[in-house]
N, C-alpha and C positions, 0 to 999 in steps of 0.2 A: 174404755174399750181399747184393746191390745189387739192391733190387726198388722197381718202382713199382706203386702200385695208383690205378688213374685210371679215369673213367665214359669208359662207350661211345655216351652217348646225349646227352640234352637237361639233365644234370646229375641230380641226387635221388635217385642209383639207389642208394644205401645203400652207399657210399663208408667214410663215419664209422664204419659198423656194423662192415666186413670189417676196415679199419685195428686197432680195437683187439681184434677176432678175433686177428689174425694179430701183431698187433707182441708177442705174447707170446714170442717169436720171433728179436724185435730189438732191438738195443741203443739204438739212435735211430731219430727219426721226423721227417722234415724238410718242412714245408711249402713247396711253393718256388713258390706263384704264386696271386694273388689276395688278396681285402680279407675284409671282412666282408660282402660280398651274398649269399656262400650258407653254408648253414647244413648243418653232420654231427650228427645223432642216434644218440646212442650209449646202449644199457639194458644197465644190469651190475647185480651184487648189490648197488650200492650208490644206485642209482636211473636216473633217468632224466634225460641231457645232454646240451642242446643247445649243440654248437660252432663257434662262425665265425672265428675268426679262429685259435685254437690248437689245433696238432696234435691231430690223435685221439689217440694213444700216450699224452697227459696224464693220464691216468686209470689209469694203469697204475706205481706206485711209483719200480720199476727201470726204467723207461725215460726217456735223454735226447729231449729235447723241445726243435727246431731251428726257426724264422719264418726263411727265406732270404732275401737280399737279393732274391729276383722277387718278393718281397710288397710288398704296399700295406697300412700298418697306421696306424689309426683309433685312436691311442693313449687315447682316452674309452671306446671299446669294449672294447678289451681289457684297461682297466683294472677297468671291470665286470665282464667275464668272469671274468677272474681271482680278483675279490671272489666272485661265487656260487659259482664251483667251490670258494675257501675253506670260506665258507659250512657248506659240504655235506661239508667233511671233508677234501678236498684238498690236497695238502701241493704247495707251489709255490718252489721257491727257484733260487739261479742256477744251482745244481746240477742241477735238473732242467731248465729253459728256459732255452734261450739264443736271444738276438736278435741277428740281423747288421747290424752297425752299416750296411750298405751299403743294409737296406730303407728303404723310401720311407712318410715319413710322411702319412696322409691328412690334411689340416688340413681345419677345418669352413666354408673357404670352397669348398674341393670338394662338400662336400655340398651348399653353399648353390648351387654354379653349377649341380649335378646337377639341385637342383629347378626353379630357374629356366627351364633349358632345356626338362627336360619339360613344365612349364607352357606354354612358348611354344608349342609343340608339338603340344598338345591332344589330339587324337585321331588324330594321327602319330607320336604315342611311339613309342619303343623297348620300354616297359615295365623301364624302370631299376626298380633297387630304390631307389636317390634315395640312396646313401650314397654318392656321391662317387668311383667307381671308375674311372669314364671319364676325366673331368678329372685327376683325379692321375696317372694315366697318359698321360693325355696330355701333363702339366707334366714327368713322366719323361724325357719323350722330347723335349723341349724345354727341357731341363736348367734346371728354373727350378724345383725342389722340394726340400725338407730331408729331409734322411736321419738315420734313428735315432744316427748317430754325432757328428751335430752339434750333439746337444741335449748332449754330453759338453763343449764349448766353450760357456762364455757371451757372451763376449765376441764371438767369430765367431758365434753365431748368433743376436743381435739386429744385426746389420748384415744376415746373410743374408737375415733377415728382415725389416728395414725394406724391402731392396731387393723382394723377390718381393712384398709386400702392395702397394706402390707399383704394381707391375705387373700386379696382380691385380683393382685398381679399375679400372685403364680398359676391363673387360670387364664389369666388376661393376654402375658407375655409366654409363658410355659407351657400353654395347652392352646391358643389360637393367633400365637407370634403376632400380636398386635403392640401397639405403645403402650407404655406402663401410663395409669390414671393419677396425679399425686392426691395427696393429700391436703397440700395449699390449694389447688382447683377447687377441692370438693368442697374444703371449710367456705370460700369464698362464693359457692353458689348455694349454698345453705342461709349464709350471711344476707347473700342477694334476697332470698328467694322463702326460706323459713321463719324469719327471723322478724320480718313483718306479722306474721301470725301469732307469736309469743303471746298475746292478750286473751288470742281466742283459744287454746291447750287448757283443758282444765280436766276432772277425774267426773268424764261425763257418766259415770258408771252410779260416783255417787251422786250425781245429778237426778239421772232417769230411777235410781232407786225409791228417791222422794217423789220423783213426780208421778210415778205408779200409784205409792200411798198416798196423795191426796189425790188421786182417781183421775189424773189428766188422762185426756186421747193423745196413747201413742199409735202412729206407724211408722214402720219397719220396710224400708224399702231396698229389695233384690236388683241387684244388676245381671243381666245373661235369664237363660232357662235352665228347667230341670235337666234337660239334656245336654247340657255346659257343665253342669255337678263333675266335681273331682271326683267324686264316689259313683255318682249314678250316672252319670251321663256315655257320651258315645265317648268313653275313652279309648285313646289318649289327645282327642279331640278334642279337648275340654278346658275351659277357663281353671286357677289355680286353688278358687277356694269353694267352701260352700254356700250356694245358690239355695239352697232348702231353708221350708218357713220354718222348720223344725231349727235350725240352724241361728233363726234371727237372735232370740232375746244371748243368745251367746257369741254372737256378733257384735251385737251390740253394747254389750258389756254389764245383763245384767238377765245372768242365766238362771238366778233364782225365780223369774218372772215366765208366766206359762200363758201364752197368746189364748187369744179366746175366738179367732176368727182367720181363714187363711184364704185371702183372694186370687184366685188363679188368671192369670188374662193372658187370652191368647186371639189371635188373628183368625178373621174368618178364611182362610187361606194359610199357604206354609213359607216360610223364608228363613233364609239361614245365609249368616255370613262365614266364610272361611272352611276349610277343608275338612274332612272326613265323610261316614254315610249323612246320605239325606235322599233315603229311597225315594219320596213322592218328588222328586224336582223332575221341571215340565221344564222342555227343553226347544227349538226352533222357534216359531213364529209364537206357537199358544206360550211358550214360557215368556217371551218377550214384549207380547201383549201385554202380559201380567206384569211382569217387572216395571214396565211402565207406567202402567194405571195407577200402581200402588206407590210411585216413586222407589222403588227400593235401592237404595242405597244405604251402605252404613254413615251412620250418623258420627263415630268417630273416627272411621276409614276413610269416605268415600267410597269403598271398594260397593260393585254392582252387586246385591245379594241373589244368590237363588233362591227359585221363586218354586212353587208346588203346588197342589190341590191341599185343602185341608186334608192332615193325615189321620186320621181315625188310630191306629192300634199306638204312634208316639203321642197325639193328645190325650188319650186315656191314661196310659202309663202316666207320664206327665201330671195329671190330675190326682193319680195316687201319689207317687212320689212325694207332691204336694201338699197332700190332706185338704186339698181344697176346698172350701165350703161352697162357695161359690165363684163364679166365672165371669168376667169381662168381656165379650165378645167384640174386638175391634176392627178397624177395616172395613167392615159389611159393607162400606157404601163403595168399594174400592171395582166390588165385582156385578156392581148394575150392569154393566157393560156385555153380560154371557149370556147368550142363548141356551148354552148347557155348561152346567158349574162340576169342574172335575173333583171328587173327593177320593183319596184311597183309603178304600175301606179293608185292605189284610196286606199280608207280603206274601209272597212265594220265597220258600227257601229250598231248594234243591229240590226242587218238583214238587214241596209237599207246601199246603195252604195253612199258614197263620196269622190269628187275629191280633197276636200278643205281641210284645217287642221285643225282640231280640237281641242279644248281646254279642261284643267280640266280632271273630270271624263269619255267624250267623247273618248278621247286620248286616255287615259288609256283601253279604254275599245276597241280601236281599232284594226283590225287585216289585215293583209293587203292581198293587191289582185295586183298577180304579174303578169306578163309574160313574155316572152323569146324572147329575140332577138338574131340574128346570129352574132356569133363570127367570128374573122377574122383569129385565129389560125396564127398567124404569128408576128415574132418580129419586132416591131415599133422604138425602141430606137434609132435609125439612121437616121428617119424623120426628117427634116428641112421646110418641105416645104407641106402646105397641101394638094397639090400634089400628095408627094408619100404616102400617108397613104394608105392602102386598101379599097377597094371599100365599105368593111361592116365596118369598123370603121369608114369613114367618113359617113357615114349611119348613125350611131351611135351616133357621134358628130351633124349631123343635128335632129336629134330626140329629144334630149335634150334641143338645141338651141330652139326647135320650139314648147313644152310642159315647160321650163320654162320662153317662152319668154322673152328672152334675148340673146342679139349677146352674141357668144362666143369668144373672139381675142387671147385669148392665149391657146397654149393643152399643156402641159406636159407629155413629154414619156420617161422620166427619172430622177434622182434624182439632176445629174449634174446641172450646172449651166447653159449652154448651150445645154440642151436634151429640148427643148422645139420648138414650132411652133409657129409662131406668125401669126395671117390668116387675110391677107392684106382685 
């Protein structure tokens, strides 16, 4: 089984959480796109972990643990990560994580360009999270970046990189009169900080190609949402690569291979971290209730998320975008707490009513149009069965199901590992 499990919304939708739900399941777990900007919170018996840069499945013994060449990796971050998950008990070796020598290293003048720019910027941000995403990707694609496979050559990669820092200044010193970056710095935090990893760099492309042909369970796990999509999302609001299940097996580095199942999870409620539209956000007391009950904060930021009714016309989209087969519903137990559950069901754009998403300056200009559905006022987190839910919460769960058409098979009413329903 070839499955992806990727967000339908603004990213946070508890991605991390369903991943090591389900990868009990599968044999490997491959990350195939994105850095360390967003962050999976995953609670098991063994505590509570936050992960940004390595697969969810890591936490799980028997399961292989894949970074695709579509990543972008911040080899300082994930050298700490890897140290706390130790820490904490975590058995890490090359047996369990493998890294494709073809991903793209973030070096710390990415982050240094990240900041600069936002600073110029001021209060025309994008709301980066400042760790370097944009600019490595964009060195990606302007073939002027080192890749995990090069720190396996010494010799080739103090020339590569004399070459790229050389290049790196005239944007550094020439276009934001900061200090030039050397080149002795960088080799020496590569040294620090990649070079530990050297074991685990291998051609996970030809790995995952055998493990397809003797029929292992892979997945494929997304960072962000659809609406994060470099292509599809609320640009120019958007994380740098692509977030689409259509996107994984070429992510992952083995685009010969065509998914057989694409899992969409999204919040029973809306949240979005960092700048641009996000029509449904609730604002004064009812938004701050919320933000609270749900914790929302970002998980790689800290930064307070905003919070909203489930949006109808971005979840649907969303769900297309996706191919979704099916749906994750998480949170549910977040909004026991409402007497009446706010959803927006269309937008208003310039006086005129639509159900659909809109793009561009449309988006921007739209304001949404909600209504009130009955709350169940009762705690859920001891649901198993969908069954015992109440009568307005499974209301609730059918309404969603049947405005974003899409089954819904799994609800989430807690954060545990087993606080979930699975609906036969």
């Amino acid at each position: 089984m070839l499955t992806a499990i990727v967000g339908i919304n603004w990213g946070d939708e508890g991605k991390g959480r369903m991943v090591d739900l389900l990868s009990e399941n599968y044999d490997i777990v491959v990350r195939y796109q994105g850095g360390n900007n967003a962050g999976h919170t995953v609670v098991n018996e063994r505590g509570k972990f936050i992960l940004n840069l390595l697969p969810s499945g890591i936490l799980r013994p028997g399961t292989v643990n894949v970074m695709g060449p579509g990543m972008v990796i911040d080899v300082e971050h994930l050298y700490g990560e890897v140290s706390r998950l130790r820490e904490a008990g975590i058995e890490i070796t090359p047996e369990h994580l493998k890294i494709s020598d073809r991903a793209t290293i973030c070096m710390p003048y990415h982050k240094l360009l990240d900041c600069l720019e936002e600073d110029r910027l001021a209060d025309k941000k994008f709301g980066s999270t400042r760790r370097g995403i944009a600019p490595v990707y964009a060195d990606k694609f302007m073939k002027k970046t080192l890749r995990m496979g090069d720190i396996l050559s010494k010799d080739g990669l103090k020339e590569k990189l004399s070459d790229i820092v050389e290049w790196k200044n005239l944007t550094i010193c020439g276009g934001y009169h900061a200090e030039p970056v050397t080149a002795e710095d960088m080799l020496s935090w590569l040294n620090t900080y990649a070079a530990p990893f050297a074991d685990y760099i291998c051609d996970t492309s030809e790995y995952l190609t055998e493990a397809a042909k003797d029929g292992k369970n892979i997945m494929f796990e997304a960072q962000l949402g659809a609406l994060r999509d470099i292509d599809y999302g609320i640009y120019p609001y958007t994380s740098s690569s692509s977030t689409i299940a259509a996107y994984a097996p070429i992510g992952a580095g083995i685009p010969q291979i065509k998914l057989d199942e694409s899992i969409g999870i999204m919040k029973a409620y809306s949240s979005c971290v960092g700048e641009g539209p996000f029509t449904c956000e609730l604002f004064g007391k009812e938004g701050e209730k919320l933000r609270a009950a749900g914790n929302e904060y970002g998980a790689a930021t800290g930064r307070p998320r905003r919070v909203g009714g489930f949006d109808i016309p971005a979840s649907r989209y969303g769900v297309r975008v996706q191919g979704a087969d099916s749906i994750a519903l998480t949170k549910m137990d977040v909004l026991s707490y409402l007497e009446k559950i706010p959803v927006c069901v269309a937008y208003k754009v310039d006086g005129a009513l639509t159900e659909k998403f809109p793009t561009g300056d449309a988006l921007a200009k739209a304001e949404p149009v909600y209504e009130y559905l009955d709350g169940w006022m009762s705690d859920i987190s001891d649901c198993r069965d969908i069954g015992d839910l109440p009568e307005k919460a499974l209301e609730y769960v059918r309404y969603i199901e049947k405005k974003t058409d899409c089954k819904i098979k799994y609800i989430s009413v807690g954060p545990s590992r087993e606080q979930y329903i699975e609906v036969k």
